[in-house]
C-alpha positions in Angstrom: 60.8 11.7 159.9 58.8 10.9 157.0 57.9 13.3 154.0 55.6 11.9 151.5 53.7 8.7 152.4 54.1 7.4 149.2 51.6 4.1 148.8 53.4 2.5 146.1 56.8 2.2 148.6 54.0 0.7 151.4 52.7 -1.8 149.2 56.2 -2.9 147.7 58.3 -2.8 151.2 56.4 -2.9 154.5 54.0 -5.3 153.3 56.0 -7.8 151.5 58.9 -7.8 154.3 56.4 -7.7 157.3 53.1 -9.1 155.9 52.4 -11.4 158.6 53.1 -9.2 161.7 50.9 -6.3 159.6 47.7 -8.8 159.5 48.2 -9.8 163.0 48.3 -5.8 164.2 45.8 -5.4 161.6 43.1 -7.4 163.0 43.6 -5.9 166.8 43.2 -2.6 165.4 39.9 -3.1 163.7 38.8 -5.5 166.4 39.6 -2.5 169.0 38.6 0.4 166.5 36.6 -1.1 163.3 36.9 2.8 161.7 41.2 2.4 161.2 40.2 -0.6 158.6 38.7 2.0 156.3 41.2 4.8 156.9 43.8 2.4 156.3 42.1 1.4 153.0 41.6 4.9 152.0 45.3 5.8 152.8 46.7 3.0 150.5 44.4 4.2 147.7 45.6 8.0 148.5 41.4 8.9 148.9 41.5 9.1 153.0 41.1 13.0 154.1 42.2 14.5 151.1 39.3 16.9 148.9 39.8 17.2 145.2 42.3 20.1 145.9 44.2 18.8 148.3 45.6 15.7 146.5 48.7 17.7 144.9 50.1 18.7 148.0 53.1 17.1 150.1 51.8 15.3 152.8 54.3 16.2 156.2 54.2 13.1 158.2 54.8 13.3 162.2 58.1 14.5 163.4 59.3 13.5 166.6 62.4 15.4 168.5 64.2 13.9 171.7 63.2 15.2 174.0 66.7 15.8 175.4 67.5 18.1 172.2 63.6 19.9 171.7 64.6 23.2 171.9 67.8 23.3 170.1 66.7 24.1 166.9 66.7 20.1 165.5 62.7 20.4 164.6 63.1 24.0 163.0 65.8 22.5 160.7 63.9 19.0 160.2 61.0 20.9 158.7 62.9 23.4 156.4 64.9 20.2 155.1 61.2 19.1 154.2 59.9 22.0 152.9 62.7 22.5 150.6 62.5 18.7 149.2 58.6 19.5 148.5 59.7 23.0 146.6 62.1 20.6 144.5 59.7 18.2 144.0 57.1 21.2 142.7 54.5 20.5 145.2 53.0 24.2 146.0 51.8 23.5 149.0 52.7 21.4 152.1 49.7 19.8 154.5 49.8 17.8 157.6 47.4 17.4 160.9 48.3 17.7 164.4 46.2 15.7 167.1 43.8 18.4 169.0 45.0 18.9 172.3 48.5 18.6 171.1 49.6 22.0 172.2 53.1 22.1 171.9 53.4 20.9 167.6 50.0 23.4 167.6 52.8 26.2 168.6 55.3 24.9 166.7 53.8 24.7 163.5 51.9 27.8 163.7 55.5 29.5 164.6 56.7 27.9 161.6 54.1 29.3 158.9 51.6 26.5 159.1 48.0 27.9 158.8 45.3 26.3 161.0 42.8 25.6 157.5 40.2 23.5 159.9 39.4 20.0 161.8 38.9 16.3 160.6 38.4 13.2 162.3 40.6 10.3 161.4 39.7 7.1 163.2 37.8 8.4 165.5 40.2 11.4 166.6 40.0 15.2 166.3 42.8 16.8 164.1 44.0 20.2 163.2 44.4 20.5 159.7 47.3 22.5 158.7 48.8 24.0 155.6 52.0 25.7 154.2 52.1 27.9 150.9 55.0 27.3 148.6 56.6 29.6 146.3 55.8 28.9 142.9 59.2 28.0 140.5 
């Protein structure tokens, strides 16, 4: 479970510990899908999918469950641990995106207080952009 993709801990860890195997997994994506190489770009400069008034919020990154527990409460928790850590951090808002035709995060996220705020293409692929209001401290 990641919170905040954070570019400056991308740059400084993953690609100096993994550099190598990154270019070589680098170089089949664009060769299979030439549109990652300038989401990729856009990600590391924090420009990628993001308007003018979306850069302050908290960025919720996938969150995958086991499927053995899903349905015991693990994801509820898992995403009120992450809200609470943007609230401290005085983010006022919390975004993410959810693959179209994903129907079971669509549920779970809308059950959660997620509003659907539209669609956006990233590499290629349909999302569903979502967003969460936070209180104000």
């Amino acid at each position: 479970v990641c919170g905040v993709w954070e570019p400056a801990v991308v740059r400084g860890t993953l690609l100096r510990a993994r550099w190598l195997a990154l270019v070589f997994w680098g170089l089949a994506q664009v060769l299979v899908r030439p549109r990652v190489l300038i989401d990729l770009v856009g990600r590391l400069t924090g420009s990628a999918g993001r308007s003018a008034s979306a850069g302050a919020g908290y960025e919720l990154r996938p969150i995958v469950v086991a499927p053995a527990v899903r349905g015991t409460g693990i994801g509820v928790q898992l995403v009120e641990v992450l809200l609470e850590d943007a609230v401290q951090r005085g983010f006022d808002r919390v975004l993410l995106v959810v693959q179209e035709g994903n129907t079971t995060a669509d549920a779970f996220y809308r059950r959660a207080g997620f509003r659907l705020m539209g669609k956006e293409s990233r590499s290629g692929e349909a999302y569903l952009r979502y967003e969460y209001s936070l209180p104000i401290s």
